[in-house]
N, C-alpha and C positions, 0 to 999 in steps of 0.2 A: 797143252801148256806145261812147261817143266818149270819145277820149279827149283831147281837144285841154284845155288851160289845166287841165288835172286833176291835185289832188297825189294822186288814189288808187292810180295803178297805183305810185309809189313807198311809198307806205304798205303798200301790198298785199305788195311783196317786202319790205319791211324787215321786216315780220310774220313773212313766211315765213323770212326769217332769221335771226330770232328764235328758233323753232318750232324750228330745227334747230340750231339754236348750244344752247337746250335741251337737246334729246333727245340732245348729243353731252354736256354737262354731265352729265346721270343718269348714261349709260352710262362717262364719266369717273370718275363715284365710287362705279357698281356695280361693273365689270369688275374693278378691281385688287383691291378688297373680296372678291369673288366668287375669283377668283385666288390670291390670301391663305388664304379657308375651304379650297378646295382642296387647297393645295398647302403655307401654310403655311412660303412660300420665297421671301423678296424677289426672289431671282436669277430667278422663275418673273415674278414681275411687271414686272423686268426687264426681261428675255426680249421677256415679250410685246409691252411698251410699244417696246421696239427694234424688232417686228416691225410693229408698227403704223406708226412712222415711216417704214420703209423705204418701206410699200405709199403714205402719203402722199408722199413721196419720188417714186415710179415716177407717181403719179397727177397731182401739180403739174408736174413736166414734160410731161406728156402734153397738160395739160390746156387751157392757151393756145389749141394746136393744136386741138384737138377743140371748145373753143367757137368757133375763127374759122370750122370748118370747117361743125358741126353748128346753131351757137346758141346761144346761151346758156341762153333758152327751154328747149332740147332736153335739155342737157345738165344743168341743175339739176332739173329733173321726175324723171331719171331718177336723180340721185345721190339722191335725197330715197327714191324707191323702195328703193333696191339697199340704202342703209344701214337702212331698215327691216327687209328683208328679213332683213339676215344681224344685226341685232341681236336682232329675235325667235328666232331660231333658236337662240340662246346657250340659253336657257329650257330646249327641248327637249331639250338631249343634257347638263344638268348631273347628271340622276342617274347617269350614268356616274362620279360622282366623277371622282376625280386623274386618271381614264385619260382624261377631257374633256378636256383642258390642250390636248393638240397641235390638236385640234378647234376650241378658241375660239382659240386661234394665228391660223387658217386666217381664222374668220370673222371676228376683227377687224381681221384685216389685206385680207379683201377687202371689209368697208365702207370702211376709211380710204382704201381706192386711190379712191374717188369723191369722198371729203370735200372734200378739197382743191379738184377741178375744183367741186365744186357751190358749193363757197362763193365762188368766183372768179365764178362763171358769178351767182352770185345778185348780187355786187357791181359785177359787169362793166360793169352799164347804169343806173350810180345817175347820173353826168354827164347823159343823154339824161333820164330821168325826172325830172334833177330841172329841168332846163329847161321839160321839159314842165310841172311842177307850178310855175314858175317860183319857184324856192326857191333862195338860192345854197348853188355847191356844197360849200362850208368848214361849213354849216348843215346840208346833207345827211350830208356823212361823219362831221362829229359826233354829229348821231341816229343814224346806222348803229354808232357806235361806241355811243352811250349805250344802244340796245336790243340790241346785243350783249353788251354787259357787264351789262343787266340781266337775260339771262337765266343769267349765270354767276354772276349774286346767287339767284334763288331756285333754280337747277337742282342745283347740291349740295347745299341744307340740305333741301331736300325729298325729296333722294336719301338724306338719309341718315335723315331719318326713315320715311320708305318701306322702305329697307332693315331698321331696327328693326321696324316693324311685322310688315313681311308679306315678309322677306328682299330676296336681291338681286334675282331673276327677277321681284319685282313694278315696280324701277323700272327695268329694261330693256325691260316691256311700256310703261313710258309713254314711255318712249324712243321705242319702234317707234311710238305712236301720236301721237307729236310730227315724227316723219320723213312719218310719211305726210300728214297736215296740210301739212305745210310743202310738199310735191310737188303738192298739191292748191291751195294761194293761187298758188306758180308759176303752174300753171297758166290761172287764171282774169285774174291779174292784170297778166302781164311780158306785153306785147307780142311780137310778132315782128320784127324788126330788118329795116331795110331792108338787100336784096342791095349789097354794094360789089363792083365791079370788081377781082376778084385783082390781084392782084401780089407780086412776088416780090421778099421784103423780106428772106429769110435764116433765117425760121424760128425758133428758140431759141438760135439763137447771137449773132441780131441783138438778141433782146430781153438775153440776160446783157451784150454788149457795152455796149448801150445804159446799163445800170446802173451798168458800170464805168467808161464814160466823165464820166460826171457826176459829179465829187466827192461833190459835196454826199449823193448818194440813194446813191454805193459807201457814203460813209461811217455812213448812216441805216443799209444794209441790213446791214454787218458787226455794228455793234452788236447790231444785233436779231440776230442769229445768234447772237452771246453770249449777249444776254440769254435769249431763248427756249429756248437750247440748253440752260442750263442750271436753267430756270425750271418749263420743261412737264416735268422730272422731279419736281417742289416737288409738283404735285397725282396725278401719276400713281405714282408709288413713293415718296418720302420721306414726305409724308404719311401717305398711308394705312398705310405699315408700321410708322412712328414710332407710331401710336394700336392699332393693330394688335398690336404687340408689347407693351406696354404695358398690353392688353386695354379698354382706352378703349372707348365705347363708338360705334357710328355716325354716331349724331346729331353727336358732335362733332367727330368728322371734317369730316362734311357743311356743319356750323356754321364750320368753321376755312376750308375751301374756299369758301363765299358768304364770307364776309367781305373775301376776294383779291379777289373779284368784286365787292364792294359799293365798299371801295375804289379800285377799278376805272371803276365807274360815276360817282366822286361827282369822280374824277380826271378825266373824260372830259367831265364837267356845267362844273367851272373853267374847261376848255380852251375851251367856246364864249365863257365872260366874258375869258380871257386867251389866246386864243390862241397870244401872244407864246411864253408857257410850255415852247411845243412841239417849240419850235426852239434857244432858250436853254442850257436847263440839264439838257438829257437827262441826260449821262452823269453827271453829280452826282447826281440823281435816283434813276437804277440804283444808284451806291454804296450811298449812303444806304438804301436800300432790303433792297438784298441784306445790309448789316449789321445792318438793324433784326430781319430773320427770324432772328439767330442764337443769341438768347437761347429762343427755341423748342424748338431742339434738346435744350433741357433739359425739358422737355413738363411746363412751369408749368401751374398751375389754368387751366380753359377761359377762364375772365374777365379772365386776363393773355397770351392767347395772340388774340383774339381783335382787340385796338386793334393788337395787331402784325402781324398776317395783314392785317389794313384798311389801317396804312400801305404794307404792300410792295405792296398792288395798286393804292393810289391813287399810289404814286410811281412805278411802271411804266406808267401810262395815258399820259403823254404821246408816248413813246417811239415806239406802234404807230399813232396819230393820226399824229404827223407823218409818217412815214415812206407811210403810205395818200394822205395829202394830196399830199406831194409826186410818187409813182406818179401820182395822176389830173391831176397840173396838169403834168408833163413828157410824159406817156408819151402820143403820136400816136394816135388812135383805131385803127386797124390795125393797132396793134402792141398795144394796151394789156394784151388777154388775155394774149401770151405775157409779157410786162412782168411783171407781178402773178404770171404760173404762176415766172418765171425768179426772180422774191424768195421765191416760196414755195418754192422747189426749195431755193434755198442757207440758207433760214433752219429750214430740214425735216433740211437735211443735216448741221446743223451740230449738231442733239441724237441722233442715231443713237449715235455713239461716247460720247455722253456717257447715255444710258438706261442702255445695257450696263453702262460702267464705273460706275453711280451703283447698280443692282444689285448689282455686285460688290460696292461699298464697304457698301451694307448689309449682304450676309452676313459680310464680313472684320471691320468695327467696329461696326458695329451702329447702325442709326437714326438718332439723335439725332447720332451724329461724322458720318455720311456727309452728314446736314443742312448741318452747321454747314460739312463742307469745302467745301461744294458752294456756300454762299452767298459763302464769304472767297474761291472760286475766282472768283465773279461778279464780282464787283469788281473784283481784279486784274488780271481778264481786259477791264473794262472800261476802267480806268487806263492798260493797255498800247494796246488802240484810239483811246485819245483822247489819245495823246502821240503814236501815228503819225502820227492828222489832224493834228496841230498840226505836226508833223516834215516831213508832205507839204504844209502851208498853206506853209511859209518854204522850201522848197527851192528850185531854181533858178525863175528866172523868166523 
């Protein structure tokens, strides 16, 4: 197979990235569902969602290192495996009931230790491919944006009628069978990377510094730590216990969760006609956004929750575009892995304390209040970010 002036091998991983941003959507809106039937205990969903970020956490740090050292290649085959492996396995040990809990603890926090690096390792070498395919690259990362986001438009609504049909365990098997897929395009399609010349560049302190030194990409990647931090709890606990408690039924969970995602998509389809978008008016964007979700928490008819879930995810798309863009047009090829593991480290770290306490806040007030804090906290928290940048733009000169 040659691959010279060829867009396939970039199609091939954005496929496979696809396949896995998937099979992490089903098990996004099986797991806490599944956790809930269980346990019956947002703080269990909590729990777990805390436990997961931590092992993403341990794994985005690692993870830079281990693609410079092993490959990218090497390293996304194998995270595509490993999350297969220990999502199937959920299946197996839920007729245990409640006494499963510390069990799926385990297993979803030793697929999430690879997530991180494999999604790194899949987007690591989208600059080199897309040269190859000679596509520019502002063209590339917004396809990679637009078929990630389209897999988080059909991967909950399908989870959640999956889950009605035929429970949780039937869409953690398509889970597993969307990881292995994905391990399997890797493989046929990402090239092996020419060897470079070591050197000794400083490791993960070089790549955090490097982000800190840059205004521009400290102040892209603080935001996203807000916004993420307090956003990846919207589909992982406040959701699903808001419909949950309420006895709603899955579908429309699953429906309310594509909808984040469609929005998402149609936000990411703008950004290639406006690019400008991206850079502009972020944090207005997140406001706007995080207030639009808070009429929700009063869990209105699915048909009024539904253009509200669509605007918060199409006014957050800009936000992770530019912030990816800017990582592949600063960050030095030899550095780039740890670059990208060192944004995912701090934008991982920064929803750990906030899982927990967003647990909490649903068993203390329940649902629909832990929603609504959690959104007015988004905001605020991004008001106070973008009066630092402006405080640190006019400071001494």
């Amino acid at each position: 197979m040659t691959l010279r002036r060829s867009a396939a091998p970039l199609l091939g991983v954005l496929a496979a990235g696809c396949l896995f941003r998937l099979g992490n959507a089903f098990a996004a809106v099986a797991l806490p569902w599944l956790v809930l039937d269980l346990s019956g205990s947002g703080l269990w969903a909590g729990a777990i969602a805390s436990t997961s970020l931590i092992a993403l956490v341990i794994g985005a740090f690692f993870g830079g290192a281990l693609i410079d050292r092993h490959g990218a290649r090497r390293v996304a085959i194998i995270a595509g495996l490993a999350s297969a492996v220990c999502v199937g396995a959920v299946p197996a040990i839920v007729q245990l009931g409640p006494e499963a809990l510390p069990f799926i603890a385990v297993l979803v926090a030793a697929g999430a230790l690879l997530d991180s690096p494999g999604m790194t390792a899949q987007d690591n070498r989208i600059p080199e491919l897309a040269r190859l395919g000679q596509i520019p690259l502002a063209r590339a990362v917004s396809l990679k944006s637009l078929i990630g986001n389209a897999s988080f438009v059909a991967g909950p609504a399908l989870a959640g009628i999956s889950i009605g049909f035929g429970g949780a365990s039937v869409a953690l098997v398509i889970a597993f069978t969307c990881s292995m897929l994905s391990a399997l395009l890797i493989a046929v399609w990402l090239p092996e990377a020419r060897r470079r010349t070591k050197r000794n560049d400083g490791g993960m302190l070089s790549a955090f510094g490097f982000i800190f030194r840059a205004p521009p990409l400290a102040y892209l990647t603080l935001l996203v730590m807000v916004v993420v931090g307090f956003t990846s709890t919207t589909t992982s606990v406040l959701l699903p216990s808001l419909f949950h408690q309420a006895a709603r039924a899955p579908q429309e969970f699953g429906l309310a969760a594509s909808s984040i995602g469609a929005g998402s998509l149609c936000g990411a389809l703008l950004l290639t006609i406006f690019p400008k978008l991206a850079g502009q008016f972020t944090a207005l964007l997140v406001i706007v956004a995080s207030l639009a979700m808070v009429p929700v928490a009063l869990l209105p008819p699915l048909p009024a929750i539904l253009p509200l879930a669509f605007i918060y995810g199409l006014l957050l798309a800009p936000l992770g575009v530019a912030l990816n863009t800017m990582l592949f047009i600063q960050a030095p090829q030899h550095l780039r892995g740890r670059v990208q593991s060192a944004s995912a480290v701090l934008t991982l770290a920064a929803g750990i304390p906030i899982a927990l306490l967003t647990g909490l806040l649903v068993e203390t007030l329940g649902s629909g209040m832990a929603l609504m804090a959690c959104m007015l906290a988004t905001a605020l928290a991004t008001m106070c970010t973008q009066l630092w940048s402006r405080s640190a733009d006019a400071g001494p000169r």
